[in-house]
N, C-alpha and C positions, 0 to 999 in steps of 0.2 A: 584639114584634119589636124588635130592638134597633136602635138610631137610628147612621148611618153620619155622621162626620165629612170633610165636603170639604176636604181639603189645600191646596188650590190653586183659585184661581178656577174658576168654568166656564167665562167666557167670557173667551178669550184674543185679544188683539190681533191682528187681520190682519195687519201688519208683523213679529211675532215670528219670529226666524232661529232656526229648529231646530237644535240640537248634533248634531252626526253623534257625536262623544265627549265626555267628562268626566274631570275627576277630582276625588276624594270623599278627606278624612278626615275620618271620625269618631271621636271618642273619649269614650267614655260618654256617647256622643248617644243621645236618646230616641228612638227606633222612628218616631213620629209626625213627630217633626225632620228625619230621616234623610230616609224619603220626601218630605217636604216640600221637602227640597231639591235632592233629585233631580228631582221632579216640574219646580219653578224653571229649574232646569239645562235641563231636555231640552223643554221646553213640553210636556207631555202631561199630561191630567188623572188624577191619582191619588187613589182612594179607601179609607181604612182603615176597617178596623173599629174602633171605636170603642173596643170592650173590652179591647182590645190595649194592652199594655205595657210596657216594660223597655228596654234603654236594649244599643248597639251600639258594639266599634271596628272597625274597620275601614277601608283604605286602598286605593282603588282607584285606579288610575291610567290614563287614554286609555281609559276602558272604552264602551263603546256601552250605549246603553238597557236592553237584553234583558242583556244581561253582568251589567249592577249591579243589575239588578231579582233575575237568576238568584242572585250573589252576594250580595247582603244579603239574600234570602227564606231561602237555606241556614243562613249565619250566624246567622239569628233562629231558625230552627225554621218558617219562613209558606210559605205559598201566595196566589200569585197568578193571576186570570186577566182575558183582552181581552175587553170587549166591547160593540160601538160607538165603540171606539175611547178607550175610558174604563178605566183598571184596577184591581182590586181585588184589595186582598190583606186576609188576615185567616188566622186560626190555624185546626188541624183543628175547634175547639172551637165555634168560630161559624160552624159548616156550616150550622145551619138558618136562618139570617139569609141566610147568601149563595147557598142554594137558588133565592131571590128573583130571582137572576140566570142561573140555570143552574149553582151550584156544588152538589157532593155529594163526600162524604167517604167514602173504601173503605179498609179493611185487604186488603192480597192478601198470603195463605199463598204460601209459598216452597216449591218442595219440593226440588230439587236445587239450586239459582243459588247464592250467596253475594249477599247485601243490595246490596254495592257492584258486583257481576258483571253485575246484574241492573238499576239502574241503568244502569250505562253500553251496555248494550244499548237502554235506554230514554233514550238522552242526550236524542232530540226533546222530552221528557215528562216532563227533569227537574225544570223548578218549579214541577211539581206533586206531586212526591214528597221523602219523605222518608225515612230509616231509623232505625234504632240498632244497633249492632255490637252480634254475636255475636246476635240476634233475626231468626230467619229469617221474617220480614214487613216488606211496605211499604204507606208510609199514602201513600195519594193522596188530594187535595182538587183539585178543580178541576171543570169540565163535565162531562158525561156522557157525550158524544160521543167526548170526548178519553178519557177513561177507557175506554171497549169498546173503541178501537183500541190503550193502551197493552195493555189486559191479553189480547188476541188475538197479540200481538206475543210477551208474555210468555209465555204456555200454548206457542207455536208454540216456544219453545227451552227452558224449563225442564223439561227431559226429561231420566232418564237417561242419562250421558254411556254414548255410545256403546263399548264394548268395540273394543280395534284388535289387529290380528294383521299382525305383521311376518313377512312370507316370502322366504324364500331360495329362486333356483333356478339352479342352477351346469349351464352348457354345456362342453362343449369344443367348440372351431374345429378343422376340420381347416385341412391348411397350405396347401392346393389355397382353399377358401374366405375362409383369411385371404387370400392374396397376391392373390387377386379379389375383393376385398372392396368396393374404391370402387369396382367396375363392378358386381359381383352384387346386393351387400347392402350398401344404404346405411346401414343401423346401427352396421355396423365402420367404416366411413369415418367415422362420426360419430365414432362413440367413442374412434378415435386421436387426432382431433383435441382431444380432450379425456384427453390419458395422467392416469394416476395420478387420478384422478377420477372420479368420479360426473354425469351425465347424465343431466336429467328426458326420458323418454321414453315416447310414446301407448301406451295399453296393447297396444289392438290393433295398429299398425304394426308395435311389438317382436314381440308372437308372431306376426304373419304370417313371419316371419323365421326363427323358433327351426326350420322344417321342414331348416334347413341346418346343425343346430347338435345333435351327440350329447346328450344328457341326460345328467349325470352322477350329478346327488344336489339333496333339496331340504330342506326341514327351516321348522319358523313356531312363535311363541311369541305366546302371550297376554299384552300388556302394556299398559301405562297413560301419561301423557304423565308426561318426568321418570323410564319405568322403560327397563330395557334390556333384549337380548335377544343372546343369543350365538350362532353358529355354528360348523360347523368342517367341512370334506372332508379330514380326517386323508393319505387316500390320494394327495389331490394340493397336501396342505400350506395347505392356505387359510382363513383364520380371520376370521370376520367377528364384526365386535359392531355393533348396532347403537342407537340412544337413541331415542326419541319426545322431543321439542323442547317443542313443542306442535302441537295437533290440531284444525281444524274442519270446519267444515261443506263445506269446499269444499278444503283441502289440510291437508295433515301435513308439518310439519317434521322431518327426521331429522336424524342426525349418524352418519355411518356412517366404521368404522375396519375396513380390509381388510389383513393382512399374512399374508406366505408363510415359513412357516417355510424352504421348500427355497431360498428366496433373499431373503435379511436385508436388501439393496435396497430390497424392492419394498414399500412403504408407502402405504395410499391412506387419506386423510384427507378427510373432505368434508360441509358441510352442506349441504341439501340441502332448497329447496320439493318435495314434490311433488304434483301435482293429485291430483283424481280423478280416475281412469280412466286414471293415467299410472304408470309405474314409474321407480327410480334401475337405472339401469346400469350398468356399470364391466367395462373389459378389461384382463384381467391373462394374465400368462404363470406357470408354473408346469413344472420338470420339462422342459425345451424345448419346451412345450405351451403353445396360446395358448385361454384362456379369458373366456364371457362372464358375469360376474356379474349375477344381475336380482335385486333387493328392490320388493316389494309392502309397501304397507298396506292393509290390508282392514279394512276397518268394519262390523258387526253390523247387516244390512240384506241387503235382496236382491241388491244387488251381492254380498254374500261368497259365493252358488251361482255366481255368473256368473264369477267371477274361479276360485273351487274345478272347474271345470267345465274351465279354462282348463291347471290345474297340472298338469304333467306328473307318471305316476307310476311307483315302482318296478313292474316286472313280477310280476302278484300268482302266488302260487301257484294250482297246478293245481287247477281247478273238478273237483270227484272225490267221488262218493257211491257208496256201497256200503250193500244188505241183504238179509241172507241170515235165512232163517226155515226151520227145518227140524226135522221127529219124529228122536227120536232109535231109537224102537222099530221104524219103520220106513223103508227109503233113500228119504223123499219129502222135498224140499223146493221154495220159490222164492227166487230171488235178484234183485235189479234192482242194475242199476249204472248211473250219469251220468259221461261225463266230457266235460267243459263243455256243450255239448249236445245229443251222440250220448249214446242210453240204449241200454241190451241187459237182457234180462231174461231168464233160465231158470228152467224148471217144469219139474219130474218128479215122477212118480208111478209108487210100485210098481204099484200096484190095478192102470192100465191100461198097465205098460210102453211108458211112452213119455215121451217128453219134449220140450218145448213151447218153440223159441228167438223171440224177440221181437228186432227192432230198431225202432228210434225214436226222437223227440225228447222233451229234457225238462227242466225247468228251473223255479227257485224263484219262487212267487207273493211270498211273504214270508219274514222270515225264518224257518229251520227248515222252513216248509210247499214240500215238491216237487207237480211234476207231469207226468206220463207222458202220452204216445200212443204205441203200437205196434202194429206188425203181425209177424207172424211165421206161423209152422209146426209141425205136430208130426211129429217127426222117429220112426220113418220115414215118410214121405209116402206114405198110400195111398189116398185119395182125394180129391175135391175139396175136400171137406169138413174137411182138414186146414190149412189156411189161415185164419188166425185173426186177433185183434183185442183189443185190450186196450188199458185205460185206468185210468190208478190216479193215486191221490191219497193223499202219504205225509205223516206228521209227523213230520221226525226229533225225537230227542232233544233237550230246548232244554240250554242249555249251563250255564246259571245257576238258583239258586233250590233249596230244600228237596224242593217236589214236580215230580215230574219225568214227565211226559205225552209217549206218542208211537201210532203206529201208522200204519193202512193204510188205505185202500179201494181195492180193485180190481173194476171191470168185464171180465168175461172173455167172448166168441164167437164163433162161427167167423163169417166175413168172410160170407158164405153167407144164413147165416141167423141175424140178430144177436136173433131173439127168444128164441133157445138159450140164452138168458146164463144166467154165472153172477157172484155178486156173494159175494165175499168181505171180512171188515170183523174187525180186530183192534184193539182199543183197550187199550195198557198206563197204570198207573195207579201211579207207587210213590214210597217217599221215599226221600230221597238223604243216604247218614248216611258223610260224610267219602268214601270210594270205594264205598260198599258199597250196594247196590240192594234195598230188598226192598218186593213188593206185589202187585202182581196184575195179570191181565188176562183179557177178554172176548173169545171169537171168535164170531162172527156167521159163517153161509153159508147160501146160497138159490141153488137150481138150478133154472130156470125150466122146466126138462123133464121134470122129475119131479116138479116143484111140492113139493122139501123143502127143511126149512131147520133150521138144528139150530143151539144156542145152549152154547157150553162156557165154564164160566169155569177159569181157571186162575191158580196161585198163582206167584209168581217172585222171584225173586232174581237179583245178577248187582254187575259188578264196571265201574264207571266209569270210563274212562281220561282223561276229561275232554277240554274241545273236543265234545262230544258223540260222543265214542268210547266203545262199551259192548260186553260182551256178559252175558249173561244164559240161564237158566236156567229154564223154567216147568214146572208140574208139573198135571195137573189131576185132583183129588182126585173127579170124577164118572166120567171116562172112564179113569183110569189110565194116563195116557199123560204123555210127559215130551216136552217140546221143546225146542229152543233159538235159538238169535237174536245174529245177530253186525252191527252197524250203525257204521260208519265213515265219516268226512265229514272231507274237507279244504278 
């Protein structure tokens, strides 16, 4: 064990007036010196390691205790720590000598911080650490105690910097709402109050508000702090850019730049805190039209559903499924179609002249996979027993990828008597070579009243219009018969 050197008496005079401050120069003072007269200066017992040595300049001026202990342990490369009121410093190197007191020495791996980033997050726990640039690790020497709370602190932020998404979302005011605006909607009355600017405001307050405000267009970019992100509503002339400043835990600074082509005036400049859970707003006029500008930051977390949940959107097109499966040898087919979600389905058959119309609801499990309830009739109605029930479960077309899988199952009975079913099941199987379809497929059927069930496969080909728009051709080399198949989805 190596033997510690006392600097400074242990026992110090009851009458000695402690220094609230100091000041120190050194120049090419000995290490042991330095402390030593620091120790003098401030009355506190100081203990060095013995093994310690090399020589310091440095100039401190009105520093307090903990300042110049912080500042010359940097300086030297040391660590120091308190205890009983007694302190000790010594290099990473005489850790096992100062274990004797509660000292221990760690290297913590870095994985995103920067050395110095990570430090100053750790200012409480500075001198006990140390680094070296461009070396993504820090050497701590000091307690053990103090050590699980720096590096608890550390793990808790040296995380992946969050991904940020800057979003735009442009209202129009009518003129009835602006000119009541300080009575209806205190948003606009805010926001005059602040022309030509930007204005941090609650997330939710603002969209309780937007129910009075047209939607016009939105638009968001994935950016980085230091990157920028542009905008534009060509239509009503409005050009946004906007920068990430800097970004943390708790706001985002932007710099947002707003101008109207249709009036060379109107320029808005503005930096701008903004919290979490709050948005930058800005009123501008456009076209004799008065509009509200909102920018979001959104961060890579469960807020971005909350806030996506929130974005107003264009109106999507028409929910619209179409499939038609039909012999071409003989006039029998079935068709189902969705549109958003009212389903109708028809079936006919030569065999028993008649034909079977279904209504009902229907709508996608996932994507590609539908699903059907209906009831219907077969037309003409001549008994009770024409009253019917059906249930199917379709795969369209997936839209991506080489091989390309779809088909059917349907439950078919009269409403009556549902142990009549019948159970129909077509599974296509082919690869997809630039538009062109070729491969195969499986028909299953089983009629619970005659207790048959008959298995055909069949060969296919057919022509991809992509989006999963197809139609196709199958042939089946058992039974001689040719089909076809037309499948459409908006």
């Amino acid at each position: 064990m190596k033997r510690f050197l006392a600097i400074v008496p242990l026992l110090l005079t009851a009458v000695s007036i402690f220094a609230v401050t100091a000041s120190f120069s050194f120049y090419q003072e000995s290490l042991s010196q330095a402390f030593a007269d620091m120790s003098t200066q401030f009355n506190i017992p100081i203990v060095v390691d013995q093994s310690m040595s090399g020589q310091v300049s440095l100039n401190l001026s009105d520093v307090t205790f903990d300042e110049a202990m912080n500042l010359l342990c940097k300086k030297a490369g040391l660590f120091y720590f308190e205890k009983n009121g007694v302190y000790f410093v010594g290099s990473s190197t005489s850790s096992l000598s100062m274990k004797i007191y509660g000292y221990a020495s760690h290297t913590i791996a870095l994985k995103y911080l920067k050395p110095k980033d990570a430090v100053s997050i750790l200012s409480a726990y500075s001198s006990y650490i140390t680094y070296a640039d461009g070396e993504p690790f820090l050497f701590f020497a000091g307690p053990e105690n103090v050590y699980k709370r720096a590096l608890a602190i550390l793990r808790s932020v040296d995380k992946k910097p969050a991904t940020l998404y800057v979003v735009y979302n442009l209202y129009e005011v009518s003129e009835d709402v602006y000119q009541n605006g300080g009575e209806n909607n205190g948003i606009l009355s805010e926001l005059e109050k602040n022309a030509n600017s930007f204005s941090s405001v609650g997330f939710d307050a603002f969209f309780r508000n937007t129910n009075r405000f047209s939607f016009v267009g939105s638009g968001f970019a994935k950016v980085g702090v230091g990157k920028s992100a542009s905008f534009s509503a060509s239509d009503v002339g409005i050009k946004l850019n906007s920068t990430v400043i800097s970004s943390n835990s708790s706001k985002t600074v932007l710099f947002l730049n707003v101008s109207n082509t249709n009036d060379a005036t109107f320029k808005v400049n503005s930096t701008l805190s903004v919290p979490n859970k709050s948005v930058a707003v800005s009123m501008m006029k456009g076209m004799g039209k008065s509009f509200v500008l909102e920018v979001s930051v959104v961060k890579t977390s469960p807020n971005m559903s909350n806030f996506a949940q929130m974005w107003p959107y264009e109106k999507k097109e028409k929910d619209f499924y179409f499939k038609i499966r039909s012999s071409l040898s003989t006039p029998t087919f079935v068709s189902i179609m969705r549109y958003k979600e009212l389903a109708l389905s028809i079936d006919m058959s030569s065999a028993s002249s008649s034909t079977n119309v279904f209504v009902g609801i229907g709508g996608n499990f996932v994507k590609d996979l539908y699903g059907y309830v209906l009831v219907g009739t077969s037309l003409p109605i001549q008994t009770i027993g024409s009253y019917l029930f059906k249930a199917s479960l379709i795969q369209a077309s997936n839209e991506t990828g080489s091989i390309v899988s779809s088909g059917f199952l349907t439950f078919n009975a009269p409403i009556i008597s549902l142990n009549d079913f019948k159970i129909d099941y077509v599974g296509n199987l082919e690869y997809r070579f630039n538009s062109l379809l070729l491969g195969g497929s499986l028909c299953y059927s089983f009629n619970s009243s005659s207790d048959e069930q008959s298995i055909v496969p069949y060969i296919s080909g057919g022509i991809d219009f992509g989006s999963g728009n197809n139609v196709r051709i199958l042939y089946s080399p058992v039974s001689g018969e040719y089909k076809g198949e037309l499948e459409w989805k908006l």
